[in-house]
Wavefront OBJ file of the C-alpha trace (Angstrom):
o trace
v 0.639 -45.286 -10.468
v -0.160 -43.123 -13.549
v 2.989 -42.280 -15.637
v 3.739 -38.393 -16.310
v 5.544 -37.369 -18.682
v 7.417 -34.389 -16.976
v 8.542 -32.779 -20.198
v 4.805 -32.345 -20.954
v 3.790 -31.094 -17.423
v 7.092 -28.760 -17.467
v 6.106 -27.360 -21.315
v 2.507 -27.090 -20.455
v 3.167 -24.578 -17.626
v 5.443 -22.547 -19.410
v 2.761 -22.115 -22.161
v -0.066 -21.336 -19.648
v 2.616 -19.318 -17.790
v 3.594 -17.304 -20.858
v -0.059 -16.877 -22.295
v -1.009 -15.611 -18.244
v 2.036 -13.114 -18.508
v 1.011 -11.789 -21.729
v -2.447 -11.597 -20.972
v -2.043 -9.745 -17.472
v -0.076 -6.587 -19.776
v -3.600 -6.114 -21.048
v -6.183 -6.788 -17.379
v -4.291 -4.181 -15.689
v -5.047 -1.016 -17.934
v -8.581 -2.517 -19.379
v -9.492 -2.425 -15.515
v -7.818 0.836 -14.384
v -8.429 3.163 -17.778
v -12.395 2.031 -17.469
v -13.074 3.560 -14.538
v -10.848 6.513 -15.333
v -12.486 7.419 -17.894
v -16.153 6.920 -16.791
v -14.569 9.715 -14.227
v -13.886 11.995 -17.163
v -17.112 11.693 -18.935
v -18.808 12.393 -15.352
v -16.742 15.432 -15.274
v -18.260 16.096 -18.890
v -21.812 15.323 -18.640
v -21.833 17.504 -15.061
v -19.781 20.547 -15.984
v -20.542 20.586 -20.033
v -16.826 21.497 -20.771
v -16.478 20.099 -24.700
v -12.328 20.012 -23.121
v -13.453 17.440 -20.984
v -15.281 15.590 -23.464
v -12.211 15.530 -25.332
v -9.577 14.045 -22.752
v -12.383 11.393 -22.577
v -12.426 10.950 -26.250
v -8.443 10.570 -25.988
v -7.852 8.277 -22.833
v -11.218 6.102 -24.207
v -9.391 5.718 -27.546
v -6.309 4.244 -25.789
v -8.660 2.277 -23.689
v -10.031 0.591 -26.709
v -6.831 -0.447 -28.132
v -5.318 -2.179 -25.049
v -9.247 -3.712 -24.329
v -9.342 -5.358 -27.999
v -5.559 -6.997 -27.991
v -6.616 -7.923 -24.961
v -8.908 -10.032 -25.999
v -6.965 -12.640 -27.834
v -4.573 -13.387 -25.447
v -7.893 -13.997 -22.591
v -9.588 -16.522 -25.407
v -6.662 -18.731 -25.678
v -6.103 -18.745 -22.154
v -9.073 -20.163 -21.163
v -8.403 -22.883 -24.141
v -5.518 -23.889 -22.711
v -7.684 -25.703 -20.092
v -8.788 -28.402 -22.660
v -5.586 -28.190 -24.873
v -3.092 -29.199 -22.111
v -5.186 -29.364 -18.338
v -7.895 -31.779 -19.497
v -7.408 -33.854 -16.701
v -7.853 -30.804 -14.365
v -10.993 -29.892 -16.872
v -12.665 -33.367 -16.380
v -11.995 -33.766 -13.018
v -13.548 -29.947 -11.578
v -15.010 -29.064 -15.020
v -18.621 -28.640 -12.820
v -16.964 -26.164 -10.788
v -14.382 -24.107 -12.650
v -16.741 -24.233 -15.590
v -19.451 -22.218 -13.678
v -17.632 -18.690 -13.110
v -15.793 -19.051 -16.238
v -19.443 -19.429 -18.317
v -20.995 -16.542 -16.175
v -18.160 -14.427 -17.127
v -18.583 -15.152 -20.689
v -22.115 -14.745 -20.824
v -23.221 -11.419 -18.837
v -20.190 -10.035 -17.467
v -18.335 -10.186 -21.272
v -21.542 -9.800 -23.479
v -22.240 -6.743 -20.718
v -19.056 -4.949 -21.468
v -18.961 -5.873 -25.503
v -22.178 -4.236 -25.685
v -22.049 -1.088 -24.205
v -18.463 -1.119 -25.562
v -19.747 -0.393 -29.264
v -22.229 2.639 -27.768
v -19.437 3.665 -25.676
v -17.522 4.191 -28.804
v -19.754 5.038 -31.750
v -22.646 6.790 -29.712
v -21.358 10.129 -29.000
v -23.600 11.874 -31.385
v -26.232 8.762 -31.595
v -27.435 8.706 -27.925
v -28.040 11.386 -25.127
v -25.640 12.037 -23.115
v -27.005 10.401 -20.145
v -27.299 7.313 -21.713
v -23.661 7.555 -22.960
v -22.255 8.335 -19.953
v -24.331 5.464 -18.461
v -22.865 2.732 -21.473
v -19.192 4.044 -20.150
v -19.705 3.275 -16.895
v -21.198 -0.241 -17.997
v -18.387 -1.036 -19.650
v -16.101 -0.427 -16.448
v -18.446 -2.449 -14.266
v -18.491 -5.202 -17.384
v -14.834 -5.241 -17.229
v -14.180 -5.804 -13.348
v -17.329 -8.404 -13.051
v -15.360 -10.039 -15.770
v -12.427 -10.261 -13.445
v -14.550 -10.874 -10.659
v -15.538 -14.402 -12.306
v -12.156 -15.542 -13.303
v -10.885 -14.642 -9.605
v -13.236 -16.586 -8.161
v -12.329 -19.047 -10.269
v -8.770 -18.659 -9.102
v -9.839 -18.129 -5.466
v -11.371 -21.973 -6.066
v -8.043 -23.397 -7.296
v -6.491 -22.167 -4.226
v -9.097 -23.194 -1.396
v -11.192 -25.212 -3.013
v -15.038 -25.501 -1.313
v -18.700 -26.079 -1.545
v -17.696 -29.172 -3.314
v -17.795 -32.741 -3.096
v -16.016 -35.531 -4.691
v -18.313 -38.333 -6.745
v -15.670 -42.023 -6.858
v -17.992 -42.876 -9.527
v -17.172 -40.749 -12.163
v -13.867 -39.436 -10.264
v -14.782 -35.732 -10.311
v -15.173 -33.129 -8.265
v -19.003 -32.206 -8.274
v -20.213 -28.541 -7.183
v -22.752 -28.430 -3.892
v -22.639 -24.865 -2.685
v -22.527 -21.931 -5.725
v -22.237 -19.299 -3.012
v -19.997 -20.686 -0.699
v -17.794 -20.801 -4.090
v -18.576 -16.979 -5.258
v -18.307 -15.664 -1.522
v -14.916 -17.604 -0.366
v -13.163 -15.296 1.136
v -9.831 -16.348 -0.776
v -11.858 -15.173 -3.862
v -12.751 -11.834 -2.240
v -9.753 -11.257 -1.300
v -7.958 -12.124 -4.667
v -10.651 -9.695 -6.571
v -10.202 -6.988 -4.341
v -6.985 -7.322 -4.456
v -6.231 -7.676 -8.015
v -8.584 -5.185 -9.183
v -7.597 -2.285 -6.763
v -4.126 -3.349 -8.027
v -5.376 -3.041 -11.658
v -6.365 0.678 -10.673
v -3.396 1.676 -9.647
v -1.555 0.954 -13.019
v -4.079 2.548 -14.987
v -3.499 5.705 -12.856
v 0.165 5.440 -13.792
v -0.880 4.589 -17.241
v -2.548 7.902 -17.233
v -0.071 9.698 -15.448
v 2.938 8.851 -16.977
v 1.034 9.814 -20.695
v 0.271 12.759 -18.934
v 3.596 13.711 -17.742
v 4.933 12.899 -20.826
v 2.899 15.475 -22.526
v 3.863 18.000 -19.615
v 7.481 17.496 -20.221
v 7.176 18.255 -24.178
v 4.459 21.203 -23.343
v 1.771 19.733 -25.307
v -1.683 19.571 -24.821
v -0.782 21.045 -20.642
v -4.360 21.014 -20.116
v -5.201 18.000 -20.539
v -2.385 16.605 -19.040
v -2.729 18.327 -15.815
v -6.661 17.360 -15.457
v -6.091 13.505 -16.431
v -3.411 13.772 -13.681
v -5.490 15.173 -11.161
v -8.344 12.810 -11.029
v -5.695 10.300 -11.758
v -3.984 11.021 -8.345
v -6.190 10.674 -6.664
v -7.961 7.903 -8.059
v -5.006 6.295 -8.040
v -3.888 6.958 -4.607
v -6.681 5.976 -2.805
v -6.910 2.571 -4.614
v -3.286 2.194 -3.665
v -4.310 2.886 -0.067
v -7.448 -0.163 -1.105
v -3.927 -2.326 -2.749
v -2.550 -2.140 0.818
v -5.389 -3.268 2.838
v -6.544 -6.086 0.604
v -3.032 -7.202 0.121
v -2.661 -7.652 3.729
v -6.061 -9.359 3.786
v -4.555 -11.996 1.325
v -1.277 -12.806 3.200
v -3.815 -13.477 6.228
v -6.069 -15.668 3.829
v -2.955 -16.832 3.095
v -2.262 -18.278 6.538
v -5.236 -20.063 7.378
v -5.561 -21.770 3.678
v -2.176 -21.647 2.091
v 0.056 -21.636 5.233
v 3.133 -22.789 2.952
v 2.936 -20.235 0.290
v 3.084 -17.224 3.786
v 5.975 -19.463 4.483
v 7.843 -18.939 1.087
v 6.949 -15.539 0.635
v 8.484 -14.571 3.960
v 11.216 -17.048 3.901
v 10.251 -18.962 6.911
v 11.748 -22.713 7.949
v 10.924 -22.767 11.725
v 7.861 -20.892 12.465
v 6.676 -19.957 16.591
v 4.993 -17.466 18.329
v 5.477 -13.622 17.889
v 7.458 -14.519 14.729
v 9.301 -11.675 13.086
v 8.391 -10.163 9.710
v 11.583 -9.298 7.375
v 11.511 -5.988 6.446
v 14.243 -6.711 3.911
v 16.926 -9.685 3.751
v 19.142 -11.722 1.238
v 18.158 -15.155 1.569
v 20.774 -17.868 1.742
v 21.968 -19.461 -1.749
v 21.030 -23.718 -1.640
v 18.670 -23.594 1.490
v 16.718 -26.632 1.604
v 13.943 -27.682 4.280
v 15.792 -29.394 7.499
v 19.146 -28.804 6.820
v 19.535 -26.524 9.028
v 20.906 -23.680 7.300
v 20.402 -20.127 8.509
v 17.453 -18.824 5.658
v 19.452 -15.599 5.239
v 22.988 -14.031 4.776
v 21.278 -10.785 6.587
v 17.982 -9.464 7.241
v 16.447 -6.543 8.818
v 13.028 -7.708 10.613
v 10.020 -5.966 12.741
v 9.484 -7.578 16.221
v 6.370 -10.041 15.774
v 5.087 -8.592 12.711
v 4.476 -11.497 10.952
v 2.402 -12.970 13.611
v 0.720 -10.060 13.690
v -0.156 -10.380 10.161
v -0.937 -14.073 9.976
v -3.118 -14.692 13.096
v -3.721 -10.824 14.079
v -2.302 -11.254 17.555
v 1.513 -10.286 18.936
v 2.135 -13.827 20.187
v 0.126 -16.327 17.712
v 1.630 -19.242 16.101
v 2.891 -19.512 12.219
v 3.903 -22.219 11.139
v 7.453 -22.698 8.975
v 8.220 -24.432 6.395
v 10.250 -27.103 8.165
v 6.850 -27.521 10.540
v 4.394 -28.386 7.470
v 6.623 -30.526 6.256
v 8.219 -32.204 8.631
v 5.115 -31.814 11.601
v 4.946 -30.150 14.630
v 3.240 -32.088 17.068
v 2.705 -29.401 19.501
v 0.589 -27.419 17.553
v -0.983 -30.006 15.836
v 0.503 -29.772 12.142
v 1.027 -33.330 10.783
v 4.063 -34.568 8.493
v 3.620 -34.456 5.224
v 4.670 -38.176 4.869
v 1.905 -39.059 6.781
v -0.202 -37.580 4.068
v 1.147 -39.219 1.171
v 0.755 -42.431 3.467
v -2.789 -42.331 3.400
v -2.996 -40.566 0.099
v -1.462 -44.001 -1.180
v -4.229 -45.844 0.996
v -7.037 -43.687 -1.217
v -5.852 -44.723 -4.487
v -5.503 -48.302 -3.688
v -8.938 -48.090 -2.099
v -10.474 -46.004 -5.008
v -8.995 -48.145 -7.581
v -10.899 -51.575 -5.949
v -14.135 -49.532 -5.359
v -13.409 -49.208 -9.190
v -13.104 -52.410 -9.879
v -15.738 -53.785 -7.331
v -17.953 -51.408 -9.893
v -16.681 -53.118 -13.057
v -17.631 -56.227 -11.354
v -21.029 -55.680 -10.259
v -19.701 -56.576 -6.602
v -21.929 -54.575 -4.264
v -20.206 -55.890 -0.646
v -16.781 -55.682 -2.042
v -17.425 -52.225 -3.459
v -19.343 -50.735 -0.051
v -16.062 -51.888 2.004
v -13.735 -50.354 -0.540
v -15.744 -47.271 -0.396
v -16.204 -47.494 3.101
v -12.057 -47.549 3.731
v -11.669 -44.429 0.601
v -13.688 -41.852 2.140
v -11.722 -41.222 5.405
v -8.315 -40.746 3.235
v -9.914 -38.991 0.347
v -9.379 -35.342 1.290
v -5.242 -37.013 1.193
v -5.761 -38.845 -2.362
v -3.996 -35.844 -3.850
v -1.293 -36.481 -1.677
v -0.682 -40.005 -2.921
v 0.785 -38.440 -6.189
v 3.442 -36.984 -4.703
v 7.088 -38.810 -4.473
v 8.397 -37.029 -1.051
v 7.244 -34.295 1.758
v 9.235 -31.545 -0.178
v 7.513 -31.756 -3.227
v 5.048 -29.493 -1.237
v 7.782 -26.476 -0.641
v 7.544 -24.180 -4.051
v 10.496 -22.347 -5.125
v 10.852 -20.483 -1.930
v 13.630 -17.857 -3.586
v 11.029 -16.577 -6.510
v 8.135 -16.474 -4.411
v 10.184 -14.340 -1.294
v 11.885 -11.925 -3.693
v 8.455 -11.423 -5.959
v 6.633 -10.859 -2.934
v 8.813 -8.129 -1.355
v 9.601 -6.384 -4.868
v 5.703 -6.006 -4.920
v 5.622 -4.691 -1.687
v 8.628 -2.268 -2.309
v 6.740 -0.925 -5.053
v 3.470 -0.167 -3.464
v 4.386 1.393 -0.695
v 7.109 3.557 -3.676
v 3.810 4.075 -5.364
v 1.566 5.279 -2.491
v 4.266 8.493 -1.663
v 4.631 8.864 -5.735
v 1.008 9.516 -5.973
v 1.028 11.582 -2.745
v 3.709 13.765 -4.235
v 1.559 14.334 -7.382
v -1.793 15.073 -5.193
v 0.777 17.808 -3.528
v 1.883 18.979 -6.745
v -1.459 19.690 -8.152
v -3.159 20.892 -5.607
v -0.321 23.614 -5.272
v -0.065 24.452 -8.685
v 3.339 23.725 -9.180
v 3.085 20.259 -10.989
v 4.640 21.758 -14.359
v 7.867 22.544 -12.403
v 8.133 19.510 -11.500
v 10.061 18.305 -14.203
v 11.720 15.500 -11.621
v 8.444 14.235 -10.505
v 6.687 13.971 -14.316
v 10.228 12.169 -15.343
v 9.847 9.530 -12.523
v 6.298 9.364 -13.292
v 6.806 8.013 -16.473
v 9.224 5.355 -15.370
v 7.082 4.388 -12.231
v 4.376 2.974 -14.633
v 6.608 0.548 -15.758
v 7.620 -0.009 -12.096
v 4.072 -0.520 -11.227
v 3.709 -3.054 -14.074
v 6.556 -4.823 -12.876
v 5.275 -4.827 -9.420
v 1.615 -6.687 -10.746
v 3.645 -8.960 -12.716
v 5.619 -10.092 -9.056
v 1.889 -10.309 -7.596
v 1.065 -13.329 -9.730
v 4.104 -15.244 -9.058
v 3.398 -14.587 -5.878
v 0.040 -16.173 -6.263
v 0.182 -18.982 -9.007
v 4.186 -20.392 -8.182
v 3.088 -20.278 -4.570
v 0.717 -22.758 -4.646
v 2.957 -25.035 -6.154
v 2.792 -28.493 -6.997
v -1.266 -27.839 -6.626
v -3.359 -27.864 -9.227
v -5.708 -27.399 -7.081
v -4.834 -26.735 -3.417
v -4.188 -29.869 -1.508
v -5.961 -32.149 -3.787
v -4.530 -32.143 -7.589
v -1.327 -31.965 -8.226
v -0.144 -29.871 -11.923
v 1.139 -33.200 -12.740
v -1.866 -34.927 -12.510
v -4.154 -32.312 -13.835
v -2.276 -32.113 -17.129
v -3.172 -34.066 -20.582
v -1.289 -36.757 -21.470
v 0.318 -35.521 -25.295
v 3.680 -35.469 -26.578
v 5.942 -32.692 -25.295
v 6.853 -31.393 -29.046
v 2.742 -30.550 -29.501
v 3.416 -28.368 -26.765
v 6.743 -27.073 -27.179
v 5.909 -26.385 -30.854
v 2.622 -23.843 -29.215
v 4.967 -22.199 -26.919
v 6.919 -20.971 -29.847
v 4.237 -19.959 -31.659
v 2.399 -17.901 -29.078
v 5.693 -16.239 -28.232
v 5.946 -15.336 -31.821
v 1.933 -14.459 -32.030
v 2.214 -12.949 -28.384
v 4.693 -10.510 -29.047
v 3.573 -9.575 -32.439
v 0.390 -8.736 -30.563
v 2.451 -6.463 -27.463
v 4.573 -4.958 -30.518
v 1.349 -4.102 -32.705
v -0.101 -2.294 -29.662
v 2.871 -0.515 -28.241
v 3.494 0.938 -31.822
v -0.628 1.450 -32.157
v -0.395 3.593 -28.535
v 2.476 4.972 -29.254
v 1.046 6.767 -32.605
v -2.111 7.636 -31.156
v -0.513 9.435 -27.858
v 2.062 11.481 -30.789
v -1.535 12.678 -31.985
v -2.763 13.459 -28.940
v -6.325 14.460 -28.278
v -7.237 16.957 -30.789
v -7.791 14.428 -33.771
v -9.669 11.919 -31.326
l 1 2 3 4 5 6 7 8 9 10 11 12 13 14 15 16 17 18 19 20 21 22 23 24 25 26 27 28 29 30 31 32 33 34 35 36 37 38 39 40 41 42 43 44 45 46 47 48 49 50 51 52 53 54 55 56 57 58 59 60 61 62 63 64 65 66 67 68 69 70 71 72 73 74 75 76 77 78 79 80 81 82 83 84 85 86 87 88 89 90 91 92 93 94 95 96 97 98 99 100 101 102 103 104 105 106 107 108 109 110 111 112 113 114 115 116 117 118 119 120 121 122 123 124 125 126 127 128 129 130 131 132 133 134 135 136 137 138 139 140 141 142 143 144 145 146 147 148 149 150 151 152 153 154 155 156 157 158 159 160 161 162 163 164 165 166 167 168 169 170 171 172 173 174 175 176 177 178 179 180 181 182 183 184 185 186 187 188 189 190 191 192 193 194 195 196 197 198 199 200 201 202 203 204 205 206 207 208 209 210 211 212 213 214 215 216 217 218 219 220 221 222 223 224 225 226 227 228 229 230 231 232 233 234 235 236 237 238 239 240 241 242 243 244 245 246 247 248 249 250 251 252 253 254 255 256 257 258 259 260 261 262 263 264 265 266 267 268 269 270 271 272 273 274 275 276 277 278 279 280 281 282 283 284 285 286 287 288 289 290 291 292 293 294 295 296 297 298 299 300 301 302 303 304 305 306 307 308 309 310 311 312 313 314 315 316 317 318 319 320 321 322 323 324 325 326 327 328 329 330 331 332 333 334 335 336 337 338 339 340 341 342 343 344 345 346 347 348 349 350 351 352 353 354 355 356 357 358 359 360 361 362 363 364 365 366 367 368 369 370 371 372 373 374 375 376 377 378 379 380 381 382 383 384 385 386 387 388 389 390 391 392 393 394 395 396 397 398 399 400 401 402 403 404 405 406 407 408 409 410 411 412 413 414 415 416 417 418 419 420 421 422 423 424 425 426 427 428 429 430 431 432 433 434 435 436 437 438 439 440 441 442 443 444 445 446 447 448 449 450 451 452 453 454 455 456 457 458 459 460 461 462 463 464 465 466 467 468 469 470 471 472 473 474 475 476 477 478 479 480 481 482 483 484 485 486 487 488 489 490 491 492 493 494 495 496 497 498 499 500 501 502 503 504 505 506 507 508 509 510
């Protein structure tokens, strides 16, 4: 057995985990504020209004700030893979590597491109061609998302693949059966219609600021009305695809449904909780009631996880402990024959050393049927495969809080509009100002959700984090934690104040 050093594993994820944080202040807006204002410069180019040109002037500016911070914190990210994951880089470096280079070479280069005629074209180019470089820039910036989530979607149900003992690596068979999993669909819809919604807010709660101080009231009340409604109907999208996920969820990552709702002994027509306090020091089998209270819907969660009233979801106790009846093994049994692969797999490596064909046929010939467990073999006990069950239920259900808090909010500010009382409305611009931050919070929650969920994969079922990380001294990495914390917020501070000046200007010295 390899030895980890756990400091090393534990410092590595908080770096990637800090870096990912940072980072997804930037995604949300770049994705949202793209599209936005590709809206606004329709609105221009059709109706020739020079006041709609400059709103798009304005919210493009702000766009430009948030997209070019951005930036930094997405390079080092993807560094961090050969810095502290080079194990996980070896090992499905013909996979992962694949999206990740697409993204960098059209989706990135697409976006960069059009980005500098977006910004320094207005009176260089037509403005059809403008108008078309804006909207290439928003498609740029949510195919670049679309490679990194599939990417992601990989990690999490890892396919079209095969493993290769020789070199001990993961090898790619099936590009398209990695682009179209439908984990990856449903974590790029999801994310991105997500994304929309904050730059809405983003747009709003400028807006409503403005509105409040009785500047620039124009301005402020057109942003918010394609905002609105933008915004609502991709928080209508953020509803569907989310529950899309928790089913994806089910049939692929049937522990992480299990945190997330807080359930230890799953059945049929399983309640989903509505809202409940779970209980303080639960552990798997010890037969603890989950929760000090809880309100729940009759069968919902079934409902959600298999689409049928009465279908079977499994609990946490039942993935880890079995349940024969429905045909769930014991986790135990797993690491059993996960130990069996490495044994095997280390004397088919050796056999190889050797030159020993017969010995190194039977030694392959007794790896393959344990190999989809050899992950497995890492592991020291079943409940190494339960993530923290507390973060993951009370992320999940702030998100949800806040979406369906976001979905009437934006309802309320279609009404206000569209009866042209939205200035006196001095309650509704207030709260839209502090739902933004809400909202942020809310897409924050989403990727705890998603990345402690799958906990201790790596990837799904087959690499654990421990594994997957590169074997350094834990003051390297503790030393690069600080330092990107200092960098990091340097880099949040630099734009707030940036955003913060340029929104005192307002639009008419864009």
């Amino acid at each position: 057995m390899v030895e980890i050093d756990l400091a090393t594993v534990n410092w590595a994820r908080a770096q990637f985990t800090l870096t990912a944080m940072y980072h997804w202040l930037f995604v949300p807006i770049t994705l949202g504020l793209s599209f936005l204002c590709a809206f606004y410069e329709t609105i221009y180019v059709r109706t020739g209004n020079e006041e709609w040109k400059r709103l798009t002037k304005f919210w493009m500016t702000l766009f430009g700030i948030n997209f070019v911070i951005g930036i930094a914190t997405g390079i080092i990210l993807e560094f961090e893979f050969g810095t502290n994951w080079s194990n996980y880089s070896w090992m499905v470096g013909d996979i992962f590597g694949a999206p990740l280079a697409i993204e960098g070479i059209f989706a990135f280069f697409l976006e960069a491109t059009f980005f500098v005629v977006m910004f320094f074209g207005w009176d260089r180019v037509s403005k059809n061609f403008h108008l078309f470089s804006t909207w290439m820039v928003a498609i740029g910036s949510n195919l670049s998302a679309l490679w990194i989530l599939v990417a992601n979607g990989w990690m999490q149900y890892p396919v079209g693949m095969t493993f290769n003992p020789d070199n001990a690596r993961f090898e790619m068979e099936n590009f398209w059966e990695v682009l179209f999993s439908p984990v990856a669909i449903s974590k790029f819809t999801h994310a991105t219609t997500s994304s929309f919604v904050v730059g809405a807010l983003f747009v709003i709660a400028i807006s409503s600021y403005y509105l409040l101080k009785g500047r620039h009231v124009r301005m402020a009340q057109r942003s918010i009305a394609v905002a609105s409604v933008f915004g609502l109907l991709a928080g209508i999208a953020t509803a569907i695809t989310g529950d899309e996920s928790a089913y994806e969820n089910a049939s692929h990552q049937p522990m992480k449904l299990a945190a997330y709702e807080g359930l230890y002994d799953g059945g049929r027509g399983v309640d989903i909780v509505a809202f409940g306090l779970l209980t303080p020091g639960k552990r798997p089998g010890d037969g603890q009631d989950p929760f000090l209270f809880e309100i729940s819907i009759p069968k919902g969660l079934s409902l959600l996880a298999t689409r049928e009233l009465n279908g079977f979801v499994p609990g946490i106790n039942d993935l880890v402990y079995g349940n024969a009846a429905e045909g769930i093994a014991p986790v135990q049994e797993k690491i059993d024959r996960g130990k069996v692969a490495i044994a095997d797999f280390a004397a088919y490596k050796e056999a190889s050393k050797a030159g020993d064909e017969t010995a190194r046929a039977a030694a392959l010939a007794r790896f393959t049927p344990n190999q989809p467990y050899l992950g497995f073999g890492y592991l020291n006990s079943p409940e190494e495969v339960v993530p923290s069950v507390a973060s993951i239920y009370y992320s999940f259900h702030i998100m949800v809080y806040v979406g369906s808090f976001i979905i009437f909010l934006l309802l309320l500010f279609l009404w206000a509009v569209k009866s042209g009382r939205l200035g006196e409305q001095r309650w509704l611009l207030r709260l839209g100002i502090v739902s933004f931050f809400l909202t942020y919070f809310a897409s924050e929650m989403g990727w705890v959700v998603a990345e402690v969920g799958r906990q201790p994969w790596a990837i799904q079922d087959m690499l654990t984090v421990k594994m997957a990380s590169t074997q350094i001294a834990a003051g390297h990495v503790q030393t690069t934690v600080v330092m990107f914390f200092v960098v990091f917020t340097v880099l949040l501070l630099a734009e707030a104040k940036i955003m913060l000046r340029q929104i005192k200007i307002g639009p008419e010295e864009v």
